[in-house]
N, CA, C and O atoms as a Maestro MAE file, in Angstrom:
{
 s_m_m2io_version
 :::
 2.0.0
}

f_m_ct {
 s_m_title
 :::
 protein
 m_atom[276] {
  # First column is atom index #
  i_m_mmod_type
  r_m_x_coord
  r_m_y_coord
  r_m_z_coord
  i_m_residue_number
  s_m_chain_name
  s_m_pdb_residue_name
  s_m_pdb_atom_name
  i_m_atomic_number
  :::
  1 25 0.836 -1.175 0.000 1 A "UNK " " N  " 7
  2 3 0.000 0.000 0.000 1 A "UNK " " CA " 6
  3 2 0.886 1.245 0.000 1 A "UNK " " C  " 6
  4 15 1.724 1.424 0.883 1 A "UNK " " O  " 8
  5 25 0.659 2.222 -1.146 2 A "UNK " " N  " 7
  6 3 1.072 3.125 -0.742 2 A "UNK " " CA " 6
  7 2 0.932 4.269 0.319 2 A "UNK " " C  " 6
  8 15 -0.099 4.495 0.951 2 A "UNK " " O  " 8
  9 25 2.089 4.946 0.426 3 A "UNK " " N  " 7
  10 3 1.824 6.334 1.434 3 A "UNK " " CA " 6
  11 2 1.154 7.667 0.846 3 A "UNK " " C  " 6
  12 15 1.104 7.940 -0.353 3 A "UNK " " O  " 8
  13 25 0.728 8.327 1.725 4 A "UNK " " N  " 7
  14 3 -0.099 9.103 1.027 4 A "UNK " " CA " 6
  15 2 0.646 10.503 0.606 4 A "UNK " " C  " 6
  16 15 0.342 11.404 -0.176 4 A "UNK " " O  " 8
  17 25 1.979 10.234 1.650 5 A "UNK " " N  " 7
  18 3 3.135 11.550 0.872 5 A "UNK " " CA " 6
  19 2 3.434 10.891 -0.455 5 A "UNK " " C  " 6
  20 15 2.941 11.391 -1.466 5 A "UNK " " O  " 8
  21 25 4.032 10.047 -0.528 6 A "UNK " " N  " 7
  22 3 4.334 8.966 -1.952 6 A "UNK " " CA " 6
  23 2 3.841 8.825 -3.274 6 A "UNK " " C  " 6
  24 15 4.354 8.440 -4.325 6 A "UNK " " O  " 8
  25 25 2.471 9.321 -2.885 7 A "UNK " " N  " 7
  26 3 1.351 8.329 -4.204 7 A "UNK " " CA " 6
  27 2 0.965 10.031 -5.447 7 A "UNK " " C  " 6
  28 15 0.001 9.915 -6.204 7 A "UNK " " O  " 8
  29 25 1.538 10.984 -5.474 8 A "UNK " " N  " 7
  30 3 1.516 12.063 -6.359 8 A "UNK " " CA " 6
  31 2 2.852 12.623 -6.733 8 A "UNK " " C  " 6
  32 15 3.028 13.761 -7.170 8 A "UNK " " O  " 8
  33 25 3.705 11.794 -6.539 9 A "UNK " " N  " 7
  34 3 4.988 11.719 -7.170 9 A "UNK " " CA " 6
  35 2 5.161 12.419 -8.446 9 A "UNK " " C  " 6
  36 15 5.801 13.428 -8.742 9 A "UNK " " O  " 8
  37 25 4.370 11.563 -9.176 10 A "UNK " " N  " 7
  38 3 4.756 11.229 -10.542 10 A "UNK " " CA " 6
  39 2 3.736 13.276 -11.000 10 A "UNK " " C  " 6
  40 15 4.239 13.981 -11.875 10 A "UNK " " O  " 8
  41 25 2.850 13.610 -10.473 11 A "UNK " " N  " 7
  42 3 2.271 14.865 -10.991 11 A "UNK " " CA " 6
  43 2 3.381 15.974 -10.214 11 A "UNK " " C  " 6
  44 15 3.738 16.629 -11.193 11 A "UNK " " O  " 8
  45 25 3.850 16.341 -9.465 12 A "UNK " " N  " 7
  46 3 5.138 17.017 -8.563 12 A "UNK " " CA " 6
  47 2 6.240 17.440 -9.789 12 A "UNK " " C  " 6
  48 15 6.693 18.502 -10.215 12 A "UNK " " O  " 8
  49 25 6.421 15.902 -10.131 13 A "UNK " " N  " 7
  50 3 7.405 15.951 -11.067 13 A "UNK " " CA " 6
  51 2 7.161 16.639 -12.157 13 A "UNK " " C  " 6
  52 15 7.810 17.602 -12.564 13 A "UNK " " O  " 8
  53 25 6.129 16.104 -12.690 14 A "UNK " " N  " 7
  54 3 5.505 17.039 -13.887 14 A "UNK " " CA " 6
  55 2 5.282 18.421 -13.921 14 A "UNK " " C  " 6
  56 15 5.264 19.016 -14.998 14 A "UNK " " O  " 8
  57 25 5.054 19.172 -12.517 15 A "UNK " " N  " 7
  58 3 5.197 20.074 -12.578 15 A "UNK " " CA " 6
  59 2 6.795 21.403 -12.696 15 A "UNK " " C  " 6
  60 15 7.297 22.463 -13.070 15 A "UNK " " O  " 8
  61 25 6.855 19.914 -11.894 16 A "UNK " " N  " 7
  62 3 8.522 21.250 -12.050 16 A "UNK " " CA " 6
  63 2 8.968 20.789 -13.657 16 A "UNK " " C  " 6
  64 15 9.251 21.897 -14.114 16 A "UNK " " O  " 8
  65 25 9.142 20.046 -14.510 17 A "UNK " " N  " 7
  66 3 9.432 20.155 -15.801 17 A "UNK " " CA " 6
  67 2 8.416 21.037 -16.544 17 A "UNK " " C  " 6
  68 15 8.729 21.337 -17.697 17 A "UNK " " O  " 8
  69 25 6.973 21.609 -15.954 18 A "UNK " " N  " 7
  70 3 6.283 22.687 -16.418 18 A "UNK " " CA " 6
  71 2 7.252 24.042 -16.799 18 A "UNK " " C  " 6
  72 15 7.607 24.772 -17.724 18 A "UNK " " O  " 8
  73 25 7.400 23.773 -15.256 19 A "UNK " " N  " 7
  74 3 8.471 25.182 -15.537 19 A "UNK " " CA " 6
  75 2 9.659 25.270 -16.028 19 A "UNK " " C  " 6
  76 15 10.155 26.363 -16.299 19 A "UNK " " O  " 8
  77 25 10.490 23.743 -16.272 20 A "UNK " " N  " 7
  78 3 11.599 24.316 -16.157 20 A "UNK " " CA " 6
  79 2 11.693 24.307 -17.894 20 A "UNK " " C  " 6
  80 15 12.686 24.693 -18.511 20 A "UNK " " O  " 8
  81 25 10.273 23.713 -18.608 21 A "UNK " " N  " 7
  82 3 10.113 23.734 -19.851 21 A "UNK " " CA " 6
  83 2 10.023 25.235 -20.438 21 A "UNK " " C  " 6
  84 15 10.568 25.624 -21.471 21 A "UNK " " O  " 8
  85 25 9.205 26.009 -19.548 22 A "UNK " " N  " 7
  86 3 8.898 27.302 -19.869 22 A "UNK " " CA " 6
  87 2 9.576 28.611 -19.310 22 A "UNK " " C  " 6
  88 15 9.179 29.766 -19.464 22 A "UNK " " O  " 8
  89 25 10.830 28.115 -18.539 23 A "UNK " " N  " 7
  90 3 11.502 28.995 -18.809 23 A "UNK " " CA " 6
  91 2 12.542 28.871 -20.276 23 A "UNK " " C  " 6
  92 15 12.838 29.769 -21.065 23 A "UNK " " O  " 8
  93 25 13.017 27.152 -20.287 24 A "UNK " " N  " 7
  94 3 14.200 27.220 -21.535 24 A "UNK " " CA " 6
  95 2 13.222 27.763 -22.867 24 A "UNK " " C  " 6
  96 15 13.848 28.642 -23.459 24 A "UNK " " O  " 8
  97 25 12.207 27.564 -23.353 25 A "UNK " " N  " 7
  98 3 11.318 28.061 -23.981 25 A "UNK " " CA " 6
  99 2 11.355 29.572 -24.511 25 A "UNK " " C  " 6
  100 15 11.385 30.131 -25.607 25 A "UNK " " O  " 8
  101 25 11.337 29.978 -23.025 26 A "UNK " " N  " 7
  102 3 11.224 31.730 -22.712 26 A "UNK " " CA " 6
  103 2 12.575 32.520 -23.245 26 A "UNK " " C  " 6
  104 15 12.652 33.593 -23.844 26 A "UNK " " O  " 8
  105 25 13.848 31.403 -22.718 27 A "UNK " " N  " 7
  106 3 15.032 31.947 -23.152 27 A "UNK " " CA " 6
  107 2 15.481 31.657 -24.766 27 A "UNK " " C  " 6
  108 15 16.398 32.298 -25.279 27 A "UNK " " O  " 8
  109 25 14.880 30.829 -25.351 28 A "UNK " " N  " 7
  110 3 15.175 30.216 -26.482 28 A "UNK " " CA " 6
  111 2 14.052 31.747 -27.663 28 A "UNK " " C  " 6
  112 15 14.547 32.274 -28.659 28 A "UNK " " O  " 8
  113 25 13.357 31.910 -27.403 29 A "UNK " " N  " 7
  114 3 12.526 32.725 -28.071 29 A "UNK " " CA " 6
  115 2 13.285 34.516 -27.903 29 A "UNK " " C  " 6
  116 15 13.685 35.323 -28.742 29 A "UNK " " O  " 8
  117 25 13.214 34.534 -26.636 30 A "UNK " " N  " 7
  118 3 14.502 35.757 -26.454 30 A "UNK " " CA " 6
  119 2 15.545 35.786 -26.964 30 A "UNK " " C  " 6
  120 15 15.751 36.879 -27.491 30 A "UNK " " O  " 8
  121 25 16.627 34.834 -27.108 31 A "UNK " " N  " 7
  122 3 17.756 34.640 -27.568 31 A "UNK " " CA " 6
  123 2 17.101 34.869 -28.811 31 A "UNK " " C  " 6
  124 15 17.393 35.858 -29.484 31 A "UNK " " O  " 8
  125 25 16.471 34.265 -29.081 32 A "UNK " " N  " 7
  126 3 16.086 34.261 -31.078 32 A "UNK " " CA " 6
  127 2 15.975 36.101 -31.107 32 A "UNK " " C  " 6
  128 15 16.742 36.848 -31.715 32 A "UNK " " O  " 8
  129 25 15.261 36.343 -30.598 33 A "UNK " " N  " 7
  130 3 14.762 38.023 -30.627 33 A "UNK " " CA " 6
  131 2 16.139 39.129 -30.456 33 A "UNK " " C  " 6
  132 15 16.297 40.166 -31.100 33 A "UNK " " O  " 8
  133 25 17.067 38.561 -29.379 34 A "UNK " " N  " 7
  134 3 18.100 39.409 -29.676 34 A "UNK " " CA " 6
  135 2 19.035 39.046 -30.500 34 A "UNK " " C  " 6
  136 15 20.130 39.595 -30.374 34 A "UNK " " O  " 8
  137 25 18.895 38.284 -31.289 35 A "UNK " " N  " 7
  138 3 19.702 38.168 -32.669 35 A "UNK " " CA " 6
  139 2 18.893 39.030 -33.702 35 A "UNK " " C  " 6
  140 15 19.345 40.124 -34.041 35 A "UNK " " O  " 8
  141 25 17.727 38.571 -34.200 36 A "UNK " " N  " 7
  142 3 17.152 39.242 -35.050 36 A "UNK " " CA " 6
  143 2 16.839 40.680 -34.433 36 A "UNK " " C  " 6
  144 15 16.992 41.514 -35.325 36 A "UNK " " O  " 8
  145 25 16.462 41.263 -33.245 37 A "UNK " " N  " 7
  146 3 16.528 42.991 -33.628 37 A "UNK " " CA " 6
  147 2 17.087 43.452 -33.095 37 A "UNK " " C  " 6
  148 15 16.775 44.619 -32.859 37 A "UNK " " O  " 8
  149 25 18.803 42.699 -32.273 38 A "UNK " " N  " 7
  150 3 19.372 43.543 -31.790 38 A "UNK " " CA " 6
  151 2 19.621 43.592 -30.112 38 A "UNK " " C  " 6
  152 15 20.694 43.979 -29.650 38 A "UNK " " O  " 8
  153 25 18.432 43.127 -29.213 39 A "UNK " " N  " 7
  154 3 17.583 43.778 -28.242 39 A "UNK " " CA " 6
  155 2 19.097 43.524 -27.284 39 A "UNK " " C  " 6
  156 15 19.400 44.306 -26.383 39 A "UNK " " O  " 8
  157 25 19.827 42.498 -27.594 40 A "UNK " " N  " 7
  158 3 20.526 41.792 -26.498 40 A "UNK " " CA " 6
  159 2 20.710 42.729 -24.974 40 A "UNK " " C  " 6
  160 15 20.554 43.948 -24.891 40 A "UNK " " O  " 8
  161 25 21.018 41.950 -24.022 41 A "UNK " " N  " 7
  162 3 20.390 40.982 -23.210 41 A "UNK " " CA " 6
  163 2 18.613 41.403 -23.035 41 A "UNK " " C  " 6
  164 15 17.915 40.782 -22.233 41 A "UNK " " O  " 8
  165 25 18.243 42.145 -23.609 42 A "UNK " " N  " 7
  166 3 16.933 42.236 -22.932 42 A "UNK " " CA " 6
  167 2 15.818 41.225 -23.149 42 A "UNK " " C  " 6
  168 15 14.862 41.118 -22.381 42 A "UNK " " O  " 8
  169 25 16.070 40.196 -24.680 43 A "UNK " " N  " 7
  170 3 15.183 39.860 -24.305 43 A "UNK " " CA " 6
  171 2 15.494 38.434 -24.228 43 A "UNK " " C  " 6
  172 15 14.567 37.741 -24.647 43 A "UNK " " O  " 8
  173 25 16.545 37.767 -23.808 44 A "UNK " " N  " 7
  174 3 16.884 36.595 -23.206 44 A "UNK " " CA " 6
  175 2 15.973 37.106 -21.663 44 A "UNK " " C  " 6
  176 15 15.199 36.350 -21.076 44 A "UNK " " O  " 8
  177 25 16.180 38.046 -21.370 45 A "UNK " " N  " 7
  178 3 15.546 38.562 -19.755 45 A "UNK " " CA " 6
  179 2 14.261 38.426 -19.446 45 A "UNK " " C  " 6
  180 15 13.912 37.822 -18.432 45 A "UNK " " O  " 8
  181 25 13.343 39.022 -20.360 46 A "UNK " " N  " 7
  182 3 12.351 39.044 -20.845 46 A "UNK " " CA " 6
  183 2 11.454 37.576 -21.057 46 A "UNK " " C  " 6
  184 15 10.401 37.285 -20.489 46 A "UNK " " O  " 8
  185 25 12.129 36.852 -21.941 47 A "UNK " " N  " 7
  186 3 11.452 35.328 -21.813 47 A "UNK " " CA " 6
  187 2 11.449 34.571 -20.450 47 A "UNK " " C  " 6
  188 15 10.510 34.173 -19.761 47 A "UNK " " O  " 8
  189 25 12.802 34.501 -20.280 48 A "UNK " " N  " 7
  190 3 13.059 33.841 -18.634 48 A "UNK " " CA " 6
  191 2 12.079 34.417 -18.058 48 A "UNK " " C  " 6
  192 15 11.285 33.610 -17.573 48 A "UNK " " O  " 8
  193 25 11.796 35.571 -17.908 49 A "UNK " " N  " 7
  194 3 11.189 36.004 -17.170 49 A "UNK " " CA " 6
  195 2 9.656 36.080 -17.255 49 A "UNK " " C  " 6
  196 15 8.894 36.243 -16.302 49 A "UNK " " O  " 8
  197 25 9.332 35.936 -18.535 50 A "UNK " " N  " 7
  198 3 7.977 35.332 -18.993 50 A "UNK " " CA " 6
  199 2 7.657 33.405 -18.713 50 A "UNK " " C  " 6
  200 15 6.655 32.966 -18.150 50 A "UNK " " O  " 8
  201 25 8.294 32.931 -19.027 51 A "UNK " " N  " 7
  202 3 8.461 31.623 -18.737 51 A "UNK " " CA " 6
  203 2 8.262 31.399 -17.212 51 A "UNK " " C  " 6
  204 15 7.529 30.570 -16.673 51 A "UNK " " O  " 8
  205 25 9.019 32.257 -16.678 52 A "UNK " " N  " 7
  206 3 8.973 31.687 -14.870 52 A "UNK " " CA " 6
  207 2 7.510 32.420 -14.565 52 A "UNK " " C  " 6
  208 15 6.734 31.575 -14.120 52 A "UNK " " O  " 8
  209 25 7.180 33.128 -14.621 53 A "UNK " " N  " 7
  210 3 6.054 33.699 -14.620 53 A "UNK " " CA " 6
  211 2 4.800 32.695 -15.415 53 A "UNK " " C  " 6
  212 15 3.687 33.118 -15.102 53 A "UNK " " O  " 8
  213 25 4.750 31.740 -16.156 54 A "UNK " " N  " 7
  214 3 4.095 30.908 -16.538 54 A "UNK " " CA " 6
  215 2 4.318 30.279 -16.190 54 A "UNK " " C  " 6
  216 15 3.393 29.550 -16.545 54 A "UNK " " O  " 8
  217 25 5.165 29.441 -15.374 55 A "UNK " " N  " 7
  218 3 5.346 28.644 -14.283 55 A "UNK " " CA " 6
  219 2 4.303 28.628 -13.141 55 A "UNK " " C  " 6
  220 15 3.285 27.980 -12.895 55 A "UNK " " O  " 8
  221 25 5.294 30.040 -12.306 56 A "UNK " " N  " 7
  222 3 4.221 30.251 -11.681 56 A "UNK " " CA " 6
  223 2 2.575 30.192 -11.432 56 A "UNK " " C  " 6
  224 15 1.880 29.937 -10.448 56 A "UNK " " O  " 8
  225 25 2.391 30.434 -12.358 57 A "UNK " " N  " 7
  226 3 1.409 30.095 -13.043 57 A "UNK " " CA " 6
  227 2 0.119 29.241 -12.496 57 A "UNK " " C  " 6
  228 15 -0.850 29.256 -11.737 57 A "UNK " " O  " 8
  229 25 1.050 28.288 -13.723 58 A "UNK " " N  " 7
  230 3 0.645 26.756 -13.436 58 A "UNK " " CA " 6
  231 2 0.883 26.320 -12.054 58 A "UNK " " C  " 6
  232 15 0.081 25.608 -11.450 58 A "UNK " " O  " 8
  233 25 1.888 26.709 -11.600 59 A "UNK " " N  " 7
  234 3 1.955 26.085 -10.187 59 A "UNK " " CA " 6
  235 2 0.894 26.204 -9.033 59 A "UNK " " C  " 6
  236 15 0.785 25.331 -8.171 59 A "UNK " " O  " 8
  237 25 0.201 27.218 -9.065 60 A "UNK " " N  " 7
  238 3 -0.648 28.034 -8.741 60 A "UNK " " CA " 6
  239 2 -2.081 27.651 -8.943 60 A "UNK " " C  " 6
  240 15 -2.946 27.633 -8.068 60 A "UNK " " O  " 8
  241 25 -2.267 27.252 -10.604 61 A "UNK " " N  " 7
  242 3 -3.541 26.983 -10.599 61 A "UNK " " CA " 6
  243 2 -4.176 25.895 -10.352 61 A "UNK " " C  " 6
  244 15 -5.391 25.698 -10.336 61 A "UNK " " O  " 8
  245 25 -2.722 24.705 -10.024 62 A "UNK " " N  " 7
  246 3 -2.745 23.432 -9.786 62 A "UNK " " CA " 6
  247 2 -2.560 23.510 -8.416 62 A "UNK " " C  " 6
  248 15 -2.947 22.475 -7.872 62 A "UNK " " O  " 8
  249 25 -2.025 24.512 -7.480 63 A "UNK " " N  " 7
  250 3 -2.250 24.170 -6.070 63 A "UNK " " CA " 6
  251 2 -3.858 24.292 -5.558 63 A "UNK " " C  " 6
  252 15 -4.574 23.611 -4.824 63 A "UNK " " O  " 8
  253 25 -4.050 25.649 -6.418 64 A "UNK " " N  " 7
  254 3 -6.330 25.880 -5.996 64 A "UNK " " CA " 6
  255 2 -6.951 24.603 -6.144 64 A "UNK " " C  " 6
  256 15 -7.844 24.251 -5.373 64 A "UNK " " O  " 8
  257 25 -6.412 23.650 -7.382 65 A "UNK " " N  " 7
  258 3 -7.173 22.958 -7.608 65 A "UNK " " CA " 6
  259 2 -6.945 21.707 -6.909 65 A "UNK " " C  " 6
  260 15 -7.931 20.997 -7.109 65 A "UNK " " O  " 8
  261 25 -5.939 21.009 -6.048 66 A "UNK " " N  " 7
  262 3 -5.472 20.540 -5.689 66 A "UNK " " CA " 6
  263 2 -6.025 20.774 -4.291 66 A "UNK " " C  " 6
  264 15 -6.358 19.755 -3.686 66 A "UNK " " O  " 8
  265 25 -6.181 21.949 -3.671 67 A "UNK " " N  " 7
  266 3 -6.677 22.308 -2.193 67 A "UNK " " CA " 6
  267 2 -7.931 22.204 -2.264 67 A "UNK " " C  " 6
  268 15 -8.454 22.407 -1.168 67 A "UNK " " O  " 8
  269 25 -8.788 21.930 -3.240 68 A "UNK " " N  " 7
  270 3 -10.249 22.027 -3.499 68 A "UNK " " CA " 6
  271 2 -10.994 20.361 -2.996 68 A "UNK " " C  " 6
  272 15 -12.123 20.046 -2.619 68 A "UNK " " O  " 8
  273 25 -9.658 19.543 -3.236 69 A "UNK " " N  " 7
  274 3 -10.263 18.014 -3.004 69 A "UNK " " CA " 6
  275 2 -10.501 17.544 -2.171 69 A "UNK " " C  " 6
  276 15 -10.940 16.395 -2.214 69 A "UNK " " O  " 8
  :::
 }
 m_bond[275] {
  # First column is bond index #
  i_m_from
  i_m_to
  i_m_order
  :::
  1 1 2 1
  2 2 3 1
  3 3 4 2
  4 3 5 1
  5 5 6 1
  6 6 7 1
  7 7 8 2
  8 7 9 1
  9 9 10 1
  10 10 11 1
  11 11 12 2
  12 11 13 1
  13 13 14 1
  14 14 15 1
  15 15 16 2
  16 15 17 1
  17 17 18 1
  18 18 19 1
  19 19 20 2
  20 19 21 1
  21 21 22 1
  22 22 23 1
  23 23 24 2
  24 23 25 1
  25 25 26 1
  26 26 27 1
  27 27 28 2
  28 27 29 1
  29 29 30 1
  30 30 31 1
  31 31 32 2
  32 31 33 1
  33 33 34 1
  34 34 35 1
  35 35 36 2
  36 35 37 1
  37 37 38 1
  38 38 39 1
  39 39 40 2
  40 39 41 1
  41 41 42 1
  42 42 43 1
  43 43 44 2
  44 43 45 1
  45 45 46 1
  46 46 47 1
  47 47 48 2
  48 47 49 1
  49 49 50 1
  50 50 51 1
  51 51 52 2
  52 51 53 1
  53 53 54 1
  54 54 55 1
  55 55 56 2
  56 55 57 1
  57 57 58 1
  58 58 59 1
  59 59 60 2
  60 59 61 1
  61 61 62 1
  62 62 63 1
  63 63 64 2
  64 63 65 1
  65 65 66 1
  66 66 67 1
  67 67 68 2
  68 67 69 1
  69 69 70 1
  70 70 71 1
  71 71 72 2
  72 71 73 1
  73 73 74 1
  74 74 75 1
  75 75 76 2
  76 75 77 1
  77 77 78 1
  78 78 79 1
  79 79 80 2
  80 79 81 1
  81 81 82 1
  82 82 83 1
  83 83 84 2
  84 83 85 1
  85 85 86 1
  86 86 87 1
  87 87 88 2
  88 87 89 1
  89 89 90 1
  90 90 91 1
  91 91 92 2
  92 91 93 1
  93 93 94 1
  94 94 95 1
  95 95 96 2
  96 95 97 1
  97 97 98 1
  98 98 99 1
  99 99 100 2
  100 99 101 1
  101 101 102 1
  102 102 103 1
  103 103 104 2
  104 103 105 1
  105 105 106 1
  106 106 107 1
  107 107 108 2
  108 107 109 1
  109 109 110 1
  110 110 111 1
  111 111 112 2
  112 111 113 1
  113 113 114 1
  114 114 115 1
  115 115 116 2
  116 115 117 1
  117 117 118 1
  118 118 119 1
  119 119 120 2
  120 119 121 1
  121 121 122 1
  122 122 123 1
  123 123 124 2
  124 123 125 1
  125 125 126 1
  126 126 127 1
  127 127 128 2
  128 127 129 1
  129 129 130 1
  130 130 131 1
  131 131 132 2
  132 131 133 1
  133 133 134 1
  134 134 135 1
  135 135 136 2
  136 135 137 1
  137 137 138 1
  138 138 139 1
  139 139 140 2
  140 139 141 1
  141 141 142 1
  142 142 143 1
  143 143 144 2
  144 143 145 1
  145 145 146 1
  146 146 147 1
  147 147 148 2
  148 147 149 1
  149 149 150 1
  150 150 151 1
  151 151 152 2
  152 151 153 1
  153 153 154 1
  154 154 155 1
  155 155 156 2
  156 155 157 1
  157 157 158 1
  158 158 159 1
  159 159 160 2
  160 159 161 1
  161 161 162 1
  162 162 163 1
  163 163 164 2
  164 163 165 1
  165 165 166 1
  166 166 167 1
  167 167 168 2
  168 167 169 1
  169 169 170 1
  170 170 171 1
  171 171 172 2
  172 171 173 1
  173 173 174 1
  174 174 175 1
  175 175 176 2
  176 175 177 1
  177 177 178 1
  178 178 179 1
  179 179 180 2
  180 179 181 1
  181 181 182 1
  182 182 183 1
  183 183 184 2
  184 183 185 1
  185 185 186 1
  186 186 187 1
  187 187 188 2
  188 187 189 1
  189 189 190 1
  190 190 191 1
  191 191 192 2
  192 191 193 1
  193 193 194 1
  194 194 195 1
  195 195 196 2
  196 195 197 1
  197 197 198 1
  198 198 199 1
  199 199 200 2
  200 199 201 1
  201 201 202 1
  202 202 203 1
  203 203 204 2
  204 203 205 1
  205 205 206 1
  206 206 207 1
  207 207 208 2
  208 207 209 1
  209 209 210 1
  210 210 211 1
  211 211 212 2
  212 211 213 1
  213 213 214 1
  214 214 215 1
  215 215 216 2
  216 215 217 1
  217 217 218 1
  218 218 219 1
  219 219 220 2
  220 219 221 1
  221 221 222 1
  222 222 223 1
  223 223 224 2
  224 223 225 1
  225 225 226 1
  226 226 227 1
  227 227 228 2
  228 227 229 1
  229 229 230 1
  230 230 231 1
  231 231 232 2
  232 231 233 1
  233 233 234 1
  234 234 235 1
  235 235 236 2
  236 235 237 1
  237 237 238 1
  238 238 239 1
  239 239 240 2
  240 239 241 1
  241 241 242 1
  242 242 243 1
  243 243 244 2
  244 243 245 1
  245 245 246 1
  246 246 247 1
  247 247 248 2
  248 247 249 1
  249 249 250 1
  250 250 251 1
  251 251 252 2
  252 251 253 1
  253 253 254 1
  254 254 255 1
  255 255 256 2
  256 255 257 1
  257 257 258 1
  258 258 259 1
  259 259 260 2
  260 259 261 1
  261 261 262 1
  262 262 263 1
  263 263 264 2
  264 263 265 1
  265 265 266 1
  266 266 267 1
  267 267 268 2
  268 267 269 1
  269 269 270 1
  270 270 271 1
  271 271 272 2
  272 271 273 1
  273 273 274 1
  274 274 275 1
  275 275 276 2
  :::
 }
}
């Protein structure tokens, strides 16, 4: 039988690759942007910083929903 710390493992996990998807995402689209207009560093900054912020996010809308059960 499992434990009841134990048995949501596998969604935990999923979440932190939420984010850590949407920050490399965030930086990959920035990086693209300060090549093409220039912006450098701003908008490598900018994605990261959009990305963690969509993290957040998610982290967030999955804890409401999660405290609801």
């Amino acid at each position: 039988m499992a434990r009841d710390d134990d048995s949501d493992w596998g969604r935990n996990l999923a979440l932190g690759m939420e984010v850590a998807v949407g920050v490399g995402i965030g930086y990959f689209i920035g990086h693209w942007a300060d090549k093409r207009f220039g912006w450098a560093p701003w908008g490598v900054y900018a994605g990261v910083m959009l990305g963690c912020a969509a993290g957040m996010y998610s982290l967030i809308k999955e804890s409401v929903r999660s405290n609801k059960r």
